[in-house]
NUVEX-171399 format. One record per residue: z, x, y of N, C-alpha, C in turn; residue in three letters. Coordinates in pm, whole numbers, plus 50000, padded with zeros to 5 digits. Layout:
ZXYZXYZXYALA/...
***
This chain:
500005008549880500005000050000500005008850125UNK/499035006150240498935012450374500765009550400UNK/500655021250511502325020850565501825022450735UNK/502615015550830503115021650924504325020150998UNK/504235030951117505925032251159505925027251294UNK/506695014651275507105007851426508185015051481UNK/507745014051584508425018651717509385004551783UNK/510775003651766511224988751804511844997551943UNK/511184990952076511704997752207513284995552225UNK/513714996252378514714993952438514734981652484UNK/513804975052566513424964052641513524949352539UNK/514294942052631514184930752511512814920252500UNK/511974922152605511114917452596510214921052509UNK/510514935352526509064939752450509884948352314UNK/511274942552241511194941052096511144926452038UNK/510824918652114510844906952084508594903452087UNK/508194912652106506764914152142506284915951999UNK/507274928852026506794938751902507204935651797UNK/507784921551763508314919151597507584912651610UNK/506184901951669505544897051632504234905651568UNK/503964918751636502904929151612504104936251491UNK/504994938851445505324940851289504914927851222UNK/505204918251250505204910451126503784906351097UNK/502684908451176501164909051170500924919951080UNK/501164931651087501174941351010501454940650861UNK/503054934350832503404928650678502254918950675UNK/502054911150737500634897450681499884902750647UNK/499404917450672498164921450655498524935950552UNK/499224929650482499724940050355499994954550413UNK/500504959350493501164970750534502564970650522UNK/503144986150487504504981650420504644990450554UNK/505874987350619506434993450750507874997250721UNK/508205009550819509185013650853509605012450979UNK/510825012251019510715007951174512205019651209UNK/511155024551341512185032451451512455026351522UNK/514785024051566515145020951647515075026651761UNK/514625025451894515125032952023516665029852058UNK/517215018351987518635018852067519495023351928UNK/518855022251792520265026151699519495035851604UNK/518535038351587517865050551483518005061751568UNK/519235072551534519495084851591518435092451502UNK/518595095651399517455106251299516635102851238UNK/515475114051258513995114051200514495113951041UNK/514505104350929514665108350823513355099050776UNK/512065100550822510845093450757509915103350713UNK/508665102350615508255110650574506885111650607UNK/506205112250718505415113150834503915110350748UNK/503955118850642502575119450603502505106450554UNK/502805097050504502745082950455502235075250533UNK/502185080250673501515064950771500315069650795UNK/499685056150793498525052650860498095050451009UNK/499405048551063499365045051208500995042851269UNK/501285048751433502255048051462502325033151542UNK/503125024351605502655011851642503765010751709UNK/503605003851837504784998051939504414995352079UNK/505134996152172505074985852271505144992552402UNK/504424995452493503915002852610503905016152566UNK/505015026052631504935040852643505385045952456UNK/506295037152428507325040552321506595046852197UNK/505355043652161504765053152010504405057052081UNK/503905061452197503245074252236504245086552279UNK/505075081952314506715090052358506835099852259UNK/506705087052111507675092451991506395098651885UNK/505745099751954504145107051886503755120151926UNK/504145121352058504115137852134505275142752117UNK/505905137752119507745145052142508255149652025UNK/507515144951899507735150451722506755155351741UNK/505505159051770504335166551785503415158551675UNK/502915146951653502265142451520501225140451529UNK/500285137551436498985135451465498195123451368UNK/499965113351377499015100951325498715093851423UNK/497245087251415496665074851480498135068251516UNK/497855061651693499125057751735498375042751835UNK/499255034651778498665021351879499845014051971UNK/498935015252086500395011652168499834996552241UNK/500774989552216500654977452321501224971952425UNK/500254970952529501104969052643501254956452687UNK/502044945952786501904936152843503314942052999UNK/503034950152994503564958053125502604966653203UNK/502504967953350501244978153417501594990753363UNK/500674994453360500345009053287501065021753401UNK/500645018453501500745026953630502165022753679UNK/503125015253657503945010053725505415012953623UNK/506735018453676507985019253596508235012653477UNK/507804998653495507964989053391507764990553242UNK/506805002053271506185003753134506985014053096UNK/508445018053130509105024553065509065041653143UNK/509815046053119510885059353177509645074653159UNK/507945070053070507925075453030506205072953127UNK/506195063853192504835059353231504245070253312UNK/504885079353372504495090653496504025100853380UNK/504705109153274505345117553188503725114853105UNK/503265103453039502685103952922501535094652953UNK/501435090253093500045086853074498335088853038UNK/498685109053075497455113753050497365111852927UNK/498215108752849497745108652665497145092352589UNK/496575085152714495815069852731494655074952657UNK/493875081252679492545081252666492435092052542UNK/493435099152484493215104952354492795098052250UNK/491855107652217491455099952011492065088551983UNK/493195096851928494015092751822494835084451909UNK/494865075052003495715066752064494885054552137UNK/495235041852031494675032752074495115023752195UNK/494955018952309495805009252392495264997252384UNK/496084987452368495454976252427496324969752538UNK/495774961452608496314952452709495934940452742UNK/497494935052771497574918152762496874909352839UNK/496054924252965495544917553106494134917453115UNK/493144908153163491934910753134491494921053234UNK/492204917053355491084924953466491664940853453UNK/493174939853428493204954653469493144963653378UNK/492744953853199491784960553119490564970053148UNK/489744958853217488474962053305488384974853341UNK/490314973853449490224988053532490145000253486UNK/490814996653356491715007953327490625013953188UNK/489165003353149488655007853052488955010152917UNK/490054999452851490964998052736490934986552693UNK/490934984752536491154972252499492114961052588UNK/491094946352558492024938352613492164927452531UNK/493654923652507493894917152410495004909552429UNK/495144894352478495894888652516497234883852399UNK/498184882652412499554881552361499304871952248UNK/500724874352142500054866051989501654865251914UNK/501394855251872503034851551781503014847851653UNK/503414853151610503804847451474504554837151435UNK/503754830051355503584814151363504134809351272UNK/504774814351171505594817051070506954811351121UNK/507414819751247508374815751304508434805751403UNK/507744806251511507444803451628506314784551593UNK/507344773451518506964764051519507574754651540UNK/507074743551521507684730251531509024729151410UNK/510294730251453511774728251423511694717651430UNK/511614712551524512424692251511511194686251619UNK/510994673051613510594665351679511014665551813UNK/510034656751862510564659452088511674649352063UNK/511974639051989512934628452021514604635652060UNK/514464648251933515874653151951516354664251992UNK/515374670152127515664682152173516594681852307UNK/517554684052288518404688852406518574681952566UNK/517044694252600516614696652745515624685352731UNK/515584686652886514354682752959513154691053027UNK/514204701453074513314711953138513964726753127UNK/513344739853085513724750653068513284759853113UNK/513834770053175513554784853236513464791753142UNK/512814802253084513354815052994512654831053053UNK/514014837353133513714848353151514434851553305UNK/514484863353337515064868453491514734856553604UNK/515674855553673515754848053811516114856053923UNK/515224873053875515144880753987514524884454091UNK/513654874654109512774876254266512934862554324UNK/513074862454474513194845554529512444840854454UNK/511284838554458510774826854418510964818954281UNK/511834829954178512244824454053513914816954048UNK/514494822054169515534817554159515624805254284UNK/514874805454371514944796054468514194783154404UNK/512624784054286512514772854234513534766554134UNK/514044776554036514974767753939516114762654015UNK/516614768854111517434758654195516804744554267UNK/515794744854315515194732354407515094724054243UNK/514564729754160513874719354029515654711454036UNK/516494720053969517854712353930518574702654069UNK/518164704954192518324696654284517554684354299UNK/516324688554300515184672154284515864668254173UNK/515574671154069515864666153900517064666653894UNK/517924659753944519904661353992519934649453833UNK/519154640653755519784634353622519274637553499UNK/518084651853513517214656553392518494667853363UNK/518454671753222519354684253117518474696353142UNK/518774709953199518374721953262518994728153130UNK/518374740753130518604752553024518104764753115UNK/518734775553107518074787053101518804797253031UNK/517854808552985518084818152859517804828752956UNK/518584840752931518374853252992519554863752982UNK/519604877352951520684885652973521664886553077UNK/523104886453039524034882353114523694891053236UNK/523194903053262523544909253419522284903053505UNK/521354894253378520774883853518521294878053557UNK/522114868053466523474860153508523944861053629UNK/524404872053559525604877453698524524880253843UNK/523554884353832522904888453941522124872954013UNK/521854863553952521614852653997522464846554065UNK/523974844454036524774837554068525384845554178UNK/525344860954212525394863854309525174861854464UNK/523384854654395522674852454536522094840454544UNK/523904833254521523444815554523523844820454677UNK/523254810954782524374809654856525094791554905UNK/525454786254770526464775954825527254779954662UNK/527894766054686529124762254559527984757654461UNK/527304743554501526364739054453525774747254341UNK/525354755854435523914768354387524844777354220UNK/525804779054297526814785054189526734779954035UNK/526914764054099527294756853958526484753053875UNK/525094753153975524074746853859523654760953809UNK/523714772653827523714785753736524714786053628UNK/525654782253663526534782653591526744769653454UNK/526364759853472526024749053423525134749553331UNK/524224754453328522544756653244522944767553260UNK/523314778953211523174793953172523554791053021UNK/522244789152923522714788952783522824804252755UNK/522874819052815523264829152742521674835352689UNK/522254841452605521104855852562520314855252489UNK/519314857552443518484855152297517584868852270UNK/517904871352179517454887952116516604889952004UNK/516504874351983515604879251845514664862851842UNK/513124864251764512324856251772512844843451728UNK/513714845651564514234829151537515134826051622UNK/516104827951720517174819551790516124812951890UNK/514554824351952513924817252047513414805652044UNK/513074807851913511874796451862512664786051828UNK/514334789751835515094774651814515554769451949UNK/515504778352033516144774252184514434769352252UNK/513664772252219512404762352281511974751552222UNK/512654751852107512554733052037513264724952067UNK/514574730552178515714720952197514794715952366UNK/513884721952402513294714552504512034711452536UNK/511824696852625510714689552650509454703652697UNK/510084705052821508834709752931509414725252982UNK/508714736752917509254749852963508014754853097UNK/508534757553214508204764853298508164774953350UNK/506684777353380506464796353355506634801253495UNK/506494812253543506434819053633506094834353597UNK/504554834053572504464848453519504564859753651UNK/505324874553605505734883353662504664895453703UNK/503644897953615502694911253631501694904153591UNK/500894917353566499484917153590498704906253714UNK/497494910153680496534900753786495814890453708UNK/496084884153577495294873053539495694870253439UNK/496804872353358497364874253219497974862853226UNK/498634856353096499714844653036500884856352976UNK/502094854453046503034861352961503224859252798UNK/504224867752721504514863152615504984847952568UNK/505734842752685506544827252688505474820352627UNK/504244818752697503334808352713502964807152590UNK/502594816452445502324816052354503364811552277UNK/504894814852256505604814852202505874795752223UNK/505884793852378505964775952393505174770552279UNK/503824773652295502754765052259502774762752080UNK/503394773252069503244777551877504084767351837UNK/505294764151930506374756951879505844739751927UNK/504774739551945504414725052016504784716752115UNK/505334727352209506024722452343505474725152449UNK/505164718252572504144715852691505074730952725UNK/504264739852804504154748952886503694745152996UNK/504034744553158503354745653252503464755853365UNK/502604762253364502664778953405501704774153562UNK/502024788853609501614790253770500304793653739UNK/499214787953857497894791453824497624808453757UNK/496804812753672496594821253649494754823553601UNK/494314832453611493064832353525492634831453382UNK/493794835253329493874834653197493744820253109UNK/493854812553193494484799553142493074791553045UNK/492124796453106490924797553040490644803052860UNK/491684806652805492014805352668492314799252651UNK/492804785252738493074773052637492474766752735UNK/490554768052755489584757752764490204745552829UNK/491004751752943491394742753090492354727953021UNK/492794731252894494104721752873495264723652956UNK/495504729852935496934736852952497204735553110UNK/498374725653143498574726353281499194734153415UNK/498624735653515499294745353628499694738053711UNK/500644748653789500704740153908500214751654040UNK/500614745954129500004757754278501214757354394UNK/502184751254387503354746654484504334738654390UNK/505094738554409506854732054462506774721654374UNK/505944714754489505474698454511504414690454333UNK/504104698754359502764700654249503854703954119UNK/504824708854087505064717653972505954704853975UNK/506814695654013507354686753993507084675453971UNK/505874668054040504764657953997504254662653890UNK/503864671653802503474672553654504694673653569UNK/505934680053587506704671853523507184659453460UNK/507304655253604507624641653616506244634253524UNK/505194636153578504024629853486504184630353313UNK/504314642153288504614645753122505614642953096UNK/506634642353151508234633453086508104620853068UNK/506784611953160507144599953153505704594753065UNK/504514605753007503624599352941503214609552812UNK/503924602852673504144613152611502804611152528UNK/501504606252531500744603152518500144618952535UNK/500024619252674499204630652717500004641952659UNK/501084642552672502554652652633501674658052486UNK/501794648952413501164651752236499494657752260UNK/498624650052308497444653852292497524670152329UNK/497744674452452497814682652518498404696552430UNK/499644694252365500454701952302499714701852143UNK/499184693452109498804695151972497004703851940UNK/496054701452082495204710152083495314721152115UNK/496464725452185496604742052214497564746452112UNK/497954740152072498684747751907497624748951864UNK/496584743751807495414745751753495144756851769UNK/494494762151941494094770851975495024785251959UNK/496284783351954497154792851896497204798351776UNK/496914786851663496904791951543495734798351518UNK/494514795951598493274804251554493244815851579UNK/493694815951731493034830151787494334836951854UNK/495054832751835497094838551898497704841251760UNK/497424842951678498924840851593498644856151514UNK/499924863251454499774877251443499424880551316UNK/499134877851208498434878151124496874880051149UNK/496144869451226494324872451245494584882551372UNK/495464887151487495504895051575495334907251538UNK/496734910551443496514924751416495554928651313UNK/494704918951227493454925951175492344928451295UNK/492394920451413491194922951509491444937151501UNK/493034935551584493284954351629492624967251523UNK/492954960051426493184969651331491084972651334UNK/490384962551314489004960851315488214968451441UNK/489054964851562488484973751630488104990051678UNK/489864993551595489685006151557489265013751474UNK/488995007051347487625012851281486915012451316UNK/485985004151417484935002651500484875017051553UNK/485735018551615485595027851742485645039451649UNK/486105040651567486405054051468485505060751388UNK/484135050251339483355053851248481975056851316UNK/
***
């Protein structure tokens, strides 16, 4: 059996990325080993056995120069390449993008374009990431998942829980967002409805895929790139729950279903619309699962990857 060695980062986003790109890998009969960045202190793997090193922005390429190796290394990004985000290592190891033996892809189309690298938009494993329970018995009404660290993420989930003062709020995120949100309420109010809906942390794909079945309508606010769908948007849709994300270009993978908004005003009138017509709610949610299971889900993803790099190789 082919082997390779995952790279599981620091970032919780992007080990929560990257267990969907392992478990594509097992679908596709590869037996894996996996390096911790926060708890695997020693190299005790036996190098010549892989086929390929695999992980999530800088991190197999880090751990590919820094042991000196010379297996094929695939790194995936959904962080800017050029920008901190992509890890401690983005200044340090970018010239090693365009080597052989190092495949990139990226989550973004255009700054694919820029940057002259695969582009390959985000993918879940569908295995996990499904329909748990019916809409009758989920929780919420409406859910955040992720940092409420720039105004505009923390000033909308506050206005939403003020208009919507009799709908059930959720949000998921690491406590020093917590703490850093609730910092920069400025009333009592502001305090409490952070404090109120702060369901706490989620670290791993099954608690996610159970905390987005407990709600109706999850709302996006993607953070980077210039045209991309974050990871959320896939992970919603797999589980058969309306996503409605901020205009983006991307949105055009799901053949103009999938709803946006452009303002405030706008992002609350489609709420309100899909809470109250579950008609459209189902149609809507049951053709872009569709479109998820064909061309999103990590099993047919990581054979593309894997396809394209024989391409390029032979």
């Amino acid at each position: 059996m082919k082997k390779a060695l995952i790279i599981m980062p620091e970032s919780i986003g992007g080990r929560l990325t990257t267990s969907s790109i392992k478990d594509g890998f097992v679908q596709n009969n590869y037996d894996i080993d996996i390096y911790d960045e926060l708890y695997t202190n020693k190299l005790n793997f036996d190098f010549k056995n892989y086929k390929y090193i695999v992980g999530y922005d800088f991190s197999p390429i880090k751990f590919k120069i820094e042991n000196n190796l010379t297996i094929p290394t695939i790194a995936y990004f959904s962080d800017v390449i050029r920008e901190k985000t992509a890890g401690v290592g983005y200044l340090k190891y970018n010239k090693y993008l365009k080597n052989n033996d190092i495949f990139v892809f990226y989550w973004d189309r255009e700054l694919a374009k820029k940057e002259d690298i695969f582009y390959f938009p985000h993918f879940v494993n569908c295995e996990i990431y499904k329909e748990l329970k019916p809409l009758s018995k989920t929780k919420y009404d409406i859910s955040f998942m992720g940092r409420l660290d720039t105004k505009i993420r923390l000033e909308t989930y506050l206005n939403l829980n003020k208009y919507f003062k009799n709908l059930k709020f959720s949000w998921h995120a690491i406590e020093k967002h917590y703490l850093d949100a609730l910092s920069r309420c400025k009333s009592e109010e502001e305090k409490e409805i952070i404090k109120s809906t702060y369901k706490g942390f989620i670290d791993n794909e099954n608690d996610m895929a159970e905390a987005i079945n407990e709600t109706k309508i999850v709302y996006n606010i993607n953070a980077q790139g210039l045209s991309s769908l974050n990871y959320r948007t896939f992970q919603v849709i797999a589980c058969k729950r309306l996503i409605i994300s901020d205009k983006r270009k991307e949105l055009d993978l799901f053949e103009g279903l999938l709803p946006y908004y452009e303002s405030f005003d706008d992002l609350t009138k489609k709420i309100t619309f899909y809470l109250n017509n579950e008609k459209e709610y189902q149609k809507i949610t049951k053709k872009t699962y569709e479109i998820v299971q064909l061309n999103h889900n990590s099993k047919n993803c990581v054979k593309k990857m894997l396809e394209k790099i024989e391409r390029t190789t032979t």
